[in-house]
GUBABA-106946 format. One line per 3 residues: number of its first residue (from 0); their letters; for each residue x, y, z of C-alpha. Coordinates in nm, 2 decimals, decimal comma, padded with zeros to 4 digits, always signed. Layout:
NUM	a	X:Y:Z; ...
This chain:
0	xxx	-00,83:-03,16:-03,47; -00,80:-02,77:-03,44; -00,42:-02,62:-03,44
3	xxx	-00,31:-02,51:-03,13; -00,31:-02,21:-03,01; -00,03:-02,03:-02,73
6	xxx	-00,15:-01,76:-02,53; +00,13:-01,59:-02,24; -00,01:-01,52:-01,92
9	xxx	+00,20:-01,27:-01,70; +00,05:-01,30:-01,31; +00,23:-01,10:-01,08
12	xxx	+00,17:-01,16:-00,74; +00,28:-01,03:-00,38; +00,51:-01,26:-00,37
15	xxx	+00,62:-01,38:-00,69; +00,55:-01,34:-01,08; +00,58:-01,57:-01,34
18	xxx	+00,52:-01,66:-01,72; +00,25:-01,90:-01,84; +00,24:-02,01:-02,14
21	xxx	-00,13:-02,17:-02,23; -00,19:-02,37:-02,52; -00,48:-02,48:-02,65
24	xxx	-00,63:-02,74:-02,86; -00,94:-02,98:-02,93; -01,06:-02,75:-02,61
27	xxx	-00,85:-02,85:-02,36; -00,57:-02,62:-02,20; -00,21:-02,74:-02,14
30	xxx	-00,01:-02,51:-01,90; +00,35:-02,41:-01,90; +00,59:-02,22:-01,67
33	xxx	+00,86:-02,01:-01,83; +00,99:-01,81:-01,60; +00,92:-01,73:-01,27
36	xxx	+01,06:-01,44:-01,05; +01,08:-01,31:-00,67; +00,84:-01,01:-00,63
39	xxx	+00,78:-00,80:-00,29; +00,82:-00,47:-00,14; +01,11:-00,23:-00,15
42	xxx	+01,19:+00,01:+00,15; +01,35:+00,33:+00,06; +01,36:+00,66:+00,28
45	xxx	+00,99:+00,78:+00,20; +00,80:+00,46:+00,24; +00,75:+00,11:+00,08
48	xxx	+00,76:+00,08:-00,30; +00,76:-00,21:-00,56; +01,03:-00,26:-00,78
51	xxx	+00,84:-00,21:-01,12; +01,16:-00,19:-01,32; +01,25:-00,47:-01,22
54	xxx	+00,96:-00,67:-01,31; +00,95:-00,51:-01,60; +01,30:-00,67:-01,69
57	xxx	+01,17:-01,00:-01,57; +00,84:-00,97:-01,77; +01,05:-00,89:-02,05
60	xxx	+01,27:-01,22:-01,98; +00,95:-01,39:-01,95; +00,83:-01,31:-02,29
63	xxx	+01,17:-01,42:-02,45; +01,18:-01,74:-02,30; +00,80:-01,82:-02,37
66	xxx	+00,81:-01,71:-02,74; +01,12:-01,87:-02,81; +00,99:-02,22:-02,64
69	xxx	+00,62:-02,30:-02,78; +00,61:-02,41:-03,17; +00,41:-02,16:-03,35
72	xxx	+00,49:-01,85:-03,17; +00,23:-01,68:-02,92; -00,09:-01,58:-03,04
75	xxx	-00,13:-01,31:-02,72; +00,00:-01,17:-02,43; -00,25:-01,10:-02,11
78	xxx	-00,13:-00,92:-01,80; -00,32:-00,98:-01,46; -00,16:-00,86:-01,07
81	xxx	-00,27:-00,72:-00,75; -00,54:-00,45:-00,71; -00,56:-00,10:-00,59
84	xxx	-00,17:-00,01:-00,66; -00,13:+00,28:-00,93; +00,12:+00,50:-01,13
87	xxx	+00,13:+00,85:-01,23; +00,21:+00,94:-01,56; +00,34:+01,30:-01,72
90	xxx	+00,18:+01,42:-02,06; +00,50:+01,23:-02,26; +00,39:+00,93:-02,06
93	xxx	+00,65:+00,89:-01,88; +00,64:+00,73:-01,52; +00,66:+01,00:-01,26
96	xxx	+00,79:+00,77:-00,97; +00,82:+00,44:-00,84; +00,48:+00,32:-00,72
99	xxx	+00,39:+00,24:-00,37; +00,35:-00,04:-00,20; -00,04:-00,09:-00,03
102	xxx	+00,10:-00,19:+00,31; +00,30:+00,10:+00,32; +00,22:+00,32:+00,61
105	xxx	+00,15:+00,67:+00,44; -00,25:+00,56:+00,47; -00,28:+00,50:+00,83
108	xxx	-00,51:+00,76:+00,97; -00,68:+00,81:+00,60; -00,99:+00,67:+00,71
111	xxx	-01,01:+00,92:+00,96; -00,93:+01,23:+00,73; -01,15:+01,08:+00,45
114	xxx	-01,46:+01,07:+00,68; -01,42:+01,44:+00,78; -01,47:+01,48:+00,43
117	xxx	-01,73:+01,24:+00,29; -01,92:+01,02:+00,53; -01,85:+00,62:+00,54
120	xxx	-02,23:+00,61:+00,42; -02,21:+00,83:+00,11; -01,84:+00,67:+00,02
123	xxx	-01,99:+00,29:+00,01; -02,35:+00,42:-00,14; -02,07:+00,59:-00,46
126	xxx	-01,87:+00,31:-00,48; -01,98:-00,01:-00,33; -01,62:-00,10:-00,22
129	xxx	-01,51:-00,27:+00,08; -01,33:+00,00:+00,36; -00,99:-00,13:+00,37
132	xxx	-00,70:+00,17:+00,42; -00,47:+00,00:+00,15; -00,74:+00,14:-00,14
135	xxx	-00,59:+00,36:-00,40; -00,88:+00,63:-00,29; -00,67:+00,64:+00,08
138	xxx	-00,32:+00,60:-00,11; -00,48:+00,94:-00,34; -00,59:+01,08:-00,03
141	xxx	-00,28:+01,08:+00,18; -00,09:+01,28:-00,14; -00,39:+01,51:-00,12
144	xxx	-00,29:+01,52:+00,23; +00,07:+01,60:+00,19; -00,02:+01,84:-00,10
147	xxx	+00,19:+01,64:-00,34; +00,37:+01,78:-00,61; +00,29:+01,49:-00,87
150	xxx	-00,05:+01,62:-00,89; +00,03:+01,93:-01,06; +00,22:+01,74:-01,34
153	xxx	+00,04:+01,37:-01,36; -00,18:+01,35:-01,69; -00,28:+00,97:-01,63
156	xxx	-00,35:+00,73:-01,35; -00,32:+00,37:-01,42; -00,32:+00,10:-01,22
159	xxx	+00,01:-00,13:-01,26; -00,14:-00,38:-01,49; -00,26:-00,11:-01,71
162	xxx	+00,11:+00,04:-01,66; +00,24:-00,26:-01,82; +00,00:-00,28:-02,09
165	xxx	+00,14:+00,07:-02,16; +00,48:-00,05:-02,15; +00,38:-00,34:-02,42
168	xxx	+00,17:-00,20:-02,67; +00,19:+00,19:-02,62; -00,24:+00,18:-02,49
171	xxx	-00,28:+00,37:-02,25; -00,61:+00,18:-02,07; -00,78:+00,18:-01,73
174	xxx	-00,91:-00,18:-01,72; -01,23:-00,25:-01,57; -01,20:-00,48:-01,33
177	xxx	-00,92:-00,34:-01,12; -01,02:+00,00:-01,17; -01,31:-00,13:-00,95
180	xxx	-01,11:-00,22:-00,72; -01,00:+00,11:-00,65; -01,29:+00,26:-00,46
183	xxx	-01,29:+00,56:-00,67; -01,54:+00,40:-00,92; -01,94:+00,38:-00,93
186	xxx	-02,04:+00,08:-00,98; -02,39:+00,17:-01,08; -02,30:+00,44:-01,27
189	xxx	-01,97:+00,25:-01,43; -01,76:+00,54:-01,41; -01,51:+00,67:-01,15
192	xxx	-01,70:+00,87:-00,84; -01,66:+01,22:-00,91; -01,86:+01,29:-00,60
195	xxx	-01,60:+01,11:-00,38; -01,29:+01,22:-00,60; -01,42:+01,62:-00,55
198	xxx	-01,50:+01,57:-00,15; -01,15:+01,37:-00,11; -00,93:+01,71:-00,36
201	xxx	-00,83:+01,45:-00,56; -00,77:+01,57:-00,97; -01,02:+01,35:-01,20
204	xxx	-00,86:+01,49:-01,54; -00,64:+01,20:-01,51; -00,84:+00,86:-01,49
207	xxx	-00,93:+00,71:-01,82; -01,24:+00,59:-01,97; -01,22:+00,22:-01,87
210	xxx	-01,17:-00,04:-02,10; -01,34:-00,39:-02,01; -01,21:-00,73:-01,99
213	xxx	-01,09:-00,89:-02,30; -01,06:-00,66:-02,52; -00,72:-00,67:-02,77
216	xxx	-00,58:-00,33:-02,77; -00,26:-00,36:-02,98; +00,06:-00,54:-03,11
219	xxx	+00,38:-00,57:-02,90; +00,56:-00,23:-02,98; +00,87:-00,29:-03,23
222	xxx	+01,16:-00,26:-02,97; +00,97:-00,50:-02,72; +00,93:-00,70:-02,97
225	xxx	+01,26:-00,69:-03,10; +01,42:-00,76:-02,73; +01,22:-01,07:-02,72
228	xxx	+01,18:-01,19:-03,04; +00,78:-01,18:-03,02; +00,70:-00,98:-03,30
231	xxx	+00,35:-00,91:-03,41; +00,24:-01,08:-03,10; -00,13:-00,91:-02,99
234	xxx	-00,19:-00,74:-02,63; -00,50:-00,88:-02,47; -00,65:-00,74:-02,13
237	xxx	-00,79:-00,98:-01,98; -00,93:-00,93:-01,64; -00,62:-00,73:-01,53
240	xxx	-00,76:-00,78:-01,15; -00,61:-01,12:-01,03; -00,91:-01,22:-00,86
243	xxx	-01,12:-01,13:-01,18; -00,90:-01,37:-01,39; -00,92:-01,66:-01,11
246	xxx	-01,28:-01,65:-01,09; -01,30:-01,70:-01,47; -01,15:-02,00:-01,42
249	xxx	-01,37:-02,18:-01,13; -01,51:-02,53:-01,30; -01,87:-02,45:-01,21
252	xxx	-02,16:-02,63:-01,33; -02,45:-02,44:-01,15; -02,44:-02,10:-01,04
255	xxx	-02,53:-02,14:-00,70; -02,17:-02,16:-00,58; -01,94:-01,98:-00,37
258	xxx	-01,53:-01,95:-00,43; -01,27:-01,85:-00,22; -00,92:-01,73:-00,41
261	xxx	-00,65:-01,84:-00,16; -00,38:-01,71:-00,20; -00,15:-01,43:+00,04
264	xxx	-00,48:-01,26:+00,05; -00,83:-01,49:+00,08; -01,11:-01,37:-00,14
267	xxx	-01,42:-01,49:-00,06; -01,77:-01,42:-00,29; -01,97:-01,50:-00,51
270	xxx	-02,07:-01,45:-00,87; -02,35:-01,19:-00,91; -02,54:-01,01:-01,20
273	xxx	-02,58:-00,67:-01,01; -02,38:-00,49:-00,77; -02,50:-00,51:-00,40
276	xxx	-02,51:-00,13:-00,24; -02,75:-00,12:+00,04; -02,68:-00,04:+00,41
279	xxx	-02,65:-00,42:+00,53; -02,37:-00,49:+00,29; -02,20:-00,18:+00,42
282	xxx	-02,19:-00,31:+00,79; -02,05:-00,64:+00,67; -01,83:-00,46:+00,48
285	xxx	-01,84:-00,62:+00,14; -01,72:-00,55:-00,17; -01,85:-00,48:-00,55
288	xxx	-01,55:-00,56:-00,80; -01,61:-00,58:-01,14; -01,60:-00,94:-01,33
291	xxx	-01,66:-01,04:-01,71; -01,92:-01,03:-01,92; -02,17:-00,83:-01,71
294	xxx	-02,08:-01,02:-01,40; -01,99:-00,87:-01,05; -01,79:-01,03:-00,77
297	xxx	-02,02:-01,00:-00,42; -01,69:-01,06:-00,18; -01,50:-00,94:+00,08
300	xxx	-01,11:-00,98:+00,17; -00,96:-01,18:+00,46; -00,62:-01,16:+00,54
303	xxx	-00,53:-01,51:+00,43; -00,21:-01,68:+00,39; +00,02:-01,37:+00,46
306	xxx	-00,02:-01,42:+00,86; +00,15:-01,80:+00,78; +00,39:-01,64:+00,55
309	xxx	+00,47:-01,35:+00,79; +00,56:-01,62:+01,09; +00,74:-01,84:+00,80
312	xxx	+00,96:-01,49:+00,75; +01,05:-01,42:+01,11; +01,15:-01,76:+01,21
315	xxx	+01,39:-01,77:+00,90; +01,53:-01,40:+01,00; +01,59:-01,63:+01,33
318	xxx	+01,78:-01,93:+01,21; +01,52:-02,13:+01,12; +01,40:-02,16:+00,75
321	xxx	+01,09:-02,42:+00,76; +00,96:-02,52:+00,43; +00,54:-02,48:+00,36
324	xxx	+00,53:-02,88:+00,41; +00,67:-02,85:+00,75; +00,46:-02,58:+00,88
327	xxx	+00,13:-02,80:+00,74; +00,32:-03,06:+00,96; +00,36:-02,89:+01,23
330	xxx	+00,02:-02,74:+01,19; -00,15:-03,06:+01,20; +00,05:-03,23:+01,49
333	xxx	-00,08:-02,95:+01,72; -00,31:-02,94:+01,95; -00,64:-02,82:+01,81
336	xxx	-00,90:-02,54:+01,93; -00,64:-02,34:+02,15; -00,74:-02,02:+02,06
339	xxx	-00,89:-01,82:+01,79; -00,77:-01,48:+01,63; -00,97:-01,25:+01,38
342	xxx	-00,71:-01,28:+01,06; -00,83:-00,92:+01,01; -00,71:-00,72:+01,34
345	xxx	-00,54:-00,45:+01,25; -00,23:-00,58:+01,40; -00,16:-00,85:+01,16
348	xxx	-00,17:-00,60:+00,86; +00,18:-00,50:+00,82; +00,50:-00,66:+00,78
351	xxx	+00,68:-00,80:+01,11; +00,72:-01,03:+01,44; +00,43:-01,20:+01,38
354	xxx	+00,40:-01,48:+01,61; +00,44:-01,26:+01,93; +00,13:-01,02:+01,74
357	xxx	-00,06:-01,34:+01,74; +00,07:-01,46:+02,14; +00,01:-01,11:+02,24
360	xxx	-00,34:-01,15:+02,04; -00,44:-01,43:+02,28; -00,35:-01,25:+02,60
363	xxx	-00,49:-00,93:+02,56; -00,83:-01,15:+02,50; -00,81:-01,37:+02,77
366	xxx	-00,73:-01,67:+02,56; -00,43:-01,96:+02,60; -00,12:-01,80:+02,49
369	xxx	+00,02:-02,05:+02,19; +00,39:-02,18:+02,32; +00,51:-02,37:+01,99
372	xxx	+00,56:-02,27:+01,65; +00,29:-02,56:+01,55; +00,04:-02,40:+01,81
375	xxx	+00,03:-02,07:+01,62; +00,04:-02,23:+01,28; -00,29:-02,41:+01,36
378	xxx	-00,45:-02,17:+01,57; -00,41:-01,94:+01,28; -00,50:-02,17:+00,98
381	xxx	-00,82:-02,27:+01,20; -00,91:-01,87:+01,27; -00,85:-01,85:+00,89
384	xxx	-01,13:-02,13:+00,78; -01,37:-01,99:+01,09; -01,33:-01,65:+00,95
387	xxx	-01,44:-01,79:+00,62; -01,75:-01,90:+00,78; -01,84:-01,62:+00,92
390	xxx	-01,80:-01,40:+00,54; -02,03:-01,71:+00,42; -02,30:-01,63:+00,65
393	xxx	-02,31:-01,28:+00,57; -02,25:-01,33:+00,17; -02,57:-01,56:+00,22
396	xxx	-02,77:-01,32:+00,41; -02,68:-01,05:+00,12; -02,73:-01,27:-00,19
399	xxx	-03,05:-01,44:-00,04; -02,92:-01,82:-00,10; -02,77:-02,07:+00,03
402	xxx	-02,42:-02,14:-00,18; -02,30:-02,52:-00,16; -02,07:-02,60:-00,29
405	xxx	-01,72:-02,41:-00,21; -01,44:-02,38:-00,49; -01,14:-02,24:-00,34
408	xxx	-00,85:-02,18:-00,62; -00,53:-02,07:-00,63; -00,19:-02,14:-00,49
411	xxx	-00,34:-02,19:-00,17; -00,53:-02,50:-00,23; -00,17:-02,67:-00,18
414	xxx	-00,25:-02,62:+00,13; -00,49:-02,96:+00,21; -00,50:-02,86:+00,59
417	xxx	-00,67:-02,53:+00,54; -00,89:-02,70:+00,27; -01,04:-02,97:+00,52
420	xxx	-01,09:-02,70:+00,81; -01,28:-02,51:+00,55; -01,51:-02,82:+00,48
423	xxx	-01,50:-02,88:+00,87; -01,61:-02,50:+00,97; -01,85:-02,41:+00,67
426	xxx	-02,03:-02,77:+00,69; -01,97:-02,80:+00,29; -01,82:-02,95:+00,05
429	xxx	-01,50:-02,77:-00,06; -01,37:-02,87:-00,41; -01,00:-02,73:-00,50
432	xxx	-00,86:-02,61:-00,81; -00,70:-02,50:-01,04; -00,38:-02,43:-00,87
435	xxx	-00,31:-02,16:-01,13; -00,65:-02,03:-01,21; -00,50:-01,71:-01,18
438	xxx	-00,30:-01,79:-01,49; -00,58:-01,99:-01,62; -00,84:-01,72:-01,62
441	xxx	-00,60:-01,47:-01,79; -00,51:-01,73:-02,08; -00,89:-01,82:-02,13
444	xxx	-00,96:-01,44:-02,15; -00,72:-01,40:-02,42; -00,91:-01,64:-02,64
447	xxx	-01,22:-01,54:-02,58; -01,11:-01,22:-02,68; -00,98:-01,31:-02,95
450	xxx	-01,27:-01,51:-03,05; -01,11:-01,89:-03,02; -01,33:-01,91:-02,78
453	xxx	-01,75:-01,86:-02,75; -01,84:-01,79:-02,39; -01,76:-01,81:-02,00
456	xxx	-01,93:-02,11:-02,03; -01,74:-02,30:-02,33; -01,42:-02,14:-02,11
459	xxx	-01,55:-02,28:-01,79; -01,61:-02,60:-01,95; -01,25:-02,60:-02,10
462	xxx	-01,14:-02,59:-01,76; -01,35:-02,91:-01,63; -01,19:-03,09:-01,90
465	xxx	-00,86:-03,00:-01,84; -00,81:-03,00:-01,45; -00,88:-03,28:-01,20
468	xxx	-01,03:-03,09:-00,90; -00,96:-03,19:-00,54; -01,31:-03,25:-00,29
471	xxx	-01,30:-03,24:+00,08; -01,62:-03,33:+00,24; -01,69:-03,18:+00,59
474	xxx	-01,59:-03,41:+00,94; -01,57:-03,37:+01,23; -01,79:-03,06:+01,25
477	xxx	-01,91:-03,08:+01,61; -01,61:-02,87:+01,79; -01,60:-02,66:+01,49
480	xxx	-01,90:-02,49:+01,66; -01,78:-02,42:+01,98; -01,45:-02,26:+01,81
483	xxx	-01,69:-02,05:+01,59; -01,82:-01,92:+01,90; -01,49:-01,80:+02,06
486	xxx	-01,45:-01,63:+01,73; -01,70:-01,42:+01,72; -01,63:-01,35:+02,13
489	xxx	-01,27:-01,21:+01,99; -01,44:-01,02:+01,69; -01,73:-00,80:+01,91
């Protein structure tokens, strides 16, 4: 029997962050919450920020807790969050300002401004990215804009991950898989897109050399270490990009599959040796983000969950708090097939009123207007899983095979509902789990990086014997097809 081993995830997330502490043995993984913490955007009088010092605090909390809990201390620390979010740091490496927030509204009009400069062709063909106006290139571009005066004095961009690595060890690193995420990298090339940084006048002198997934990069710096009482504790990226973590963690067995991370955002791809840049993926607008060891992730964003979590917000600001269990309820009571939305109009990206964006949605297309909150709930969760369908159709086309079966993991497999529409509209099977593969991923990172463990493989297989996975087979799949239709109506 082989001694077990702790390793502390930190996942941040849109919504919420929390500590996991991961401990292994005999190779299976046992999981552990320490601390967990609200996250979420900050509105001060020149845009939308996160609270980084804050979460800092709580990270710090997080790392008490966890190292004074598990027997035998913690063999490693591994950071993962959210993409495309940076910080700008002076030559003392200190943190210039509070970082933005991606749905904050300084890049609306960006893509405009960045195609007088570079067309849409020659940005995809340098970075392989998927056009989405919350990318840090837009975020660089609108300070470009505005001739910011943070240019003439940063010395280092780093993405928040990376920023908190700094914060922990004193490494300054620009971790692979979110710096792809940033569409200012070449994926071909594996370096940041000096072509697309020079047409966009945004300064180059301060991106790093990138670093790639699980690599150790130092100890926890004495007065860390000394606030939490985890000395000598190693730093460990692991893939920094949330999604790259989850997708570490899928239970595989072939590699024929396709996964969905569900979550506030859905993520849906698939795992892929080279990175696909050619004109079709560009008008399906897909995405080439970096993965582990060699691998890319072939995928493309949907808005997900936050549509459900954006009515859930404005019913509570109106007297009425439902819990997630009651929406599903509600959701399922309802009358199905009213009407469909695209999850991905532009009017559902930032924060507010949503379920009169989504009534006013269905009018302006002719469609039946929902009445009751259970009548947008399912109208949207169904748009969600038909949307899905319509990215596995195109990821199919790109990566010339059919992918059966679907994994979806992440928080959002709680959501059974959403899980059996998915089965329902893709006509496969769907198998669910791990809940936290987020967490997961990042912990199994760690120890292959440290070498306790051998291979994605031997990791993937750790996760098969240590989760119970969830299957939903499709039913019901006749009116699914008719509702695909009016979908793609809505979308032309």
């Amino acid at each position: 029997m082989t001694a077990t081993r702790n390793y502390l995830a930190v996942d941040l997330g849109a919504e919420s962050g929390r500590t996991i502490v991961g401990s292994l043995d005999d190779k299976q993984l046992r999981l552990t919450e320490t601390h967990r913490f609200a996250n979420g955007p900050v509105r001060l009088p020149d845009g939308l920020h996160w609270d980084v010092l804050r979460l800092w605090s709580e990270m710090k909390a997080g790392v008490a807790i966890s190292s004074a809990k598990v027997e035998g201390g913690l063999q490693s620390i591994g950071i993962d969050t959210w993409g495309v979010d940076f910080a700008l740091l002076d030559g003392q490496g200190g943190l210039l300002s509070n970082p933005f927030h991606y749905r904050d509204e300084r890049t609306d009009g960006m893509f405009e401004e960045a195609f007088q400069r570079m067309s849409r062709e020659e940005i995809f063909a340098n970075t392989g990215i998927q056009f989405m106006q919350l990318n840090t290139l837009y975020q660089l571009l609108a300070m470009s804009v505005e001739k910011s005066p943070l240019f003439e004095v940063a010395r280092t961009f780093v993405t928040i991950p990376d920023l908190f690595n700094y914060w922990l060890s004193g490494e300054i690193t620009n971790e692979f898989t979110n710096a792809t995420t940033t569409q200012c990298f070449d994926p071909r090339k594996r370096d940041w897109a000096q072509r697309v940084l020079d047409a966009m006048n945004i300064p180059s002198h301060f991106f790093r050399a990138v670093t790639e997934p699980g690599t150790p990069i130092g100890v926890l710096l004495p007065p860390v270490a000394e606030e939490t009482g985890a000395g000598g504790v190693q730093i460990v990226v692991p893939a920094c990009h949330d999604t790259g973590s989850s997708v570490v963690a899928v239970p595989a067995q072939n590699q024929d599959f396709a996964w969905i991370s569900s979550g506030t955002w859905s993520i849906l791809g698939a795992e892929v040796r080279e990175p696909c840049v050619n004109d079709r993926a560009l008008e399906y607008n897909f995405t080439n983000e970096g993965g582990v060891f060699g691998t890319w992730r072939l995928s493309k964003n949907i808005m997900g969950l936050w549509i459900i979590q954006e009515c859930k917000r404005t019913w509570a600001r109106q007297g009425e708090d439902l819990s997630y269990d009651e929406i599903t309820r509600l959701a399922a009571e309802a009358k199905p097939f009213l009407a469909a939305i695209d999850p991905d109009e532009d009017r559902f990206f930032h924060p507010g009123d949503m379920p009169e964006r989504i009534r006013t949605y269905c009018a302006d297309t002719g469609q039946t207007v929902p009445e009751t909150k259970g009548q947008i709930l399912r109208l949207t969760l169904e748009s969600l899983a038909l949307k899905y369908r319509w990215v596995l159709e195109r990821l199919e086309e790109l990566a010339g095979k059919r992918f059966d079966p679907i994994h979806i993991i992440g928080g959002g497999t709680k959501n059974r509902l959403l899980n059996q529409f998915t089965a329902d509209a893709t006509c496969r099977t769907v198998i669910t789990g791990p809940v936290e593969a987020t967490a997961i991923g990042n912990i199994l990172m760690q120890a292959l990086g440290l070498k306790h463990l051998n291979s994605l493989e031997e990791a993937r297989e750790v996760v098969r014997r240590s989760f119970t996975p969830e299957v939903f087979e499709p039913k019901d799949t006749a009116d699914w097809g008719e509702a695909y239709s009016r979908l793609k109506n809505v979308m032309l």
